[in-house]
C-alpha positions in Angstrom: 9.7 -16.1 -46.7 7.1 -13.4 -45.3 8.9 -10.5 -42.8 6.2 -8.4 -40.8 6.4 -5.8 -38.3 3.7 -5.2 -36.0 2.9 -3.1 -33.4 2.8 -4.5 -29.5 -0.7 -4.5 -29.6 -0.8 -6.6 -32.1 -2.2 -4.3 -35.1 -0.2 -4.6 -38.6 2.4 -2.3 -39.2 4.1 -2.9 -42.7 5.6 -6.4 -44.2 9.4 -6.4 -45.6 9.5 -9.5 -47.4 7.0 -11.7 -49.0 8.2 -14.1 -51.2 11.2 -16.0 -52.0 14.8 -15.3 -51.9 16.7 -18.1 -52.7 19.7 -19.8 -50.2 21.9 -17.0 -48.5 22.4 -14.7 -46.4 20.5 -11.6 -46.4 19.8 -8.1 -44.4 16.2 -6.3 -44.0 16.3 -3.1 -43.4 13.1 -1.3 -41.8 12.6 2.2 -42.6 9.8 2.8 -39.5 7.2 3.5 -42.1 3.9 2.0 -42.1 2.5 0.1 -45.1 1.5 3.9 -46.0 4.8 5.4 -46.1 4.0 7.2 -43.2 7.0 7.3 -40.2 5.4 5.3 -37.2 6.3 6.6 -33.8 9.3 5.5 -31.1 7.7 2.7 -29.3 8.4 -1.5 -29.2 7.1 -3.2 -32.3 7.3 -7.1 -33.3 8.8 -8.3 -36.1 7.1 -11.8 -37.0 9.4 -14.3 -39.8 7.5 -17.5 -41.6 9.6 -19.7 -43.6 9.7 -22.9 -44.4 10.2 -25.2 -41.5 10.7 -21.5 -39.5 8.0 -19.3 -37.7 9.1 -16.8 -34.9 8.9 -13.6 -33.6 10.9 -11.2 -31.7 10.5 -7.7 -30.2 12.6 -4.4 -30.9 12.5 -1.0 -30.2 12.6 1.9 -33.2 13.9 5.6 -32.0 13.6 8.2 -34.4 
């Protein structure tokens, strides 16, 4: 499984997962850092998923 954000440009922003984690539920947490550690600013960012048999993205919105 591979979790990315991206900004709504389109430009890479950081990536949350990337690899496997087995059958269950699970929770990601983003931060709002870049893949830098630095904090990113308010703004609308996509988050693309890729599993198996699953590929989609979504928008959402991160406030400081």
């Amino acid at each position: 499984m591979k979790i990315d954000i991206f900004k709504e440009q389109g430009q890479f922003v950081n990536s949350l997962v990337d690899g496997s984690l087995g059958a269950g539920d699970f929770e990601v947490t983003w931060d709002g850092t870049d893949a830098n550690g630095n904090l990113v600013s308010s703004g609308v960012y996509i988050y693309k998923i890729k599993a198996p048999n699953l590929s989609f993205s979504k928008k959402v919105t991160f406030l400081k």
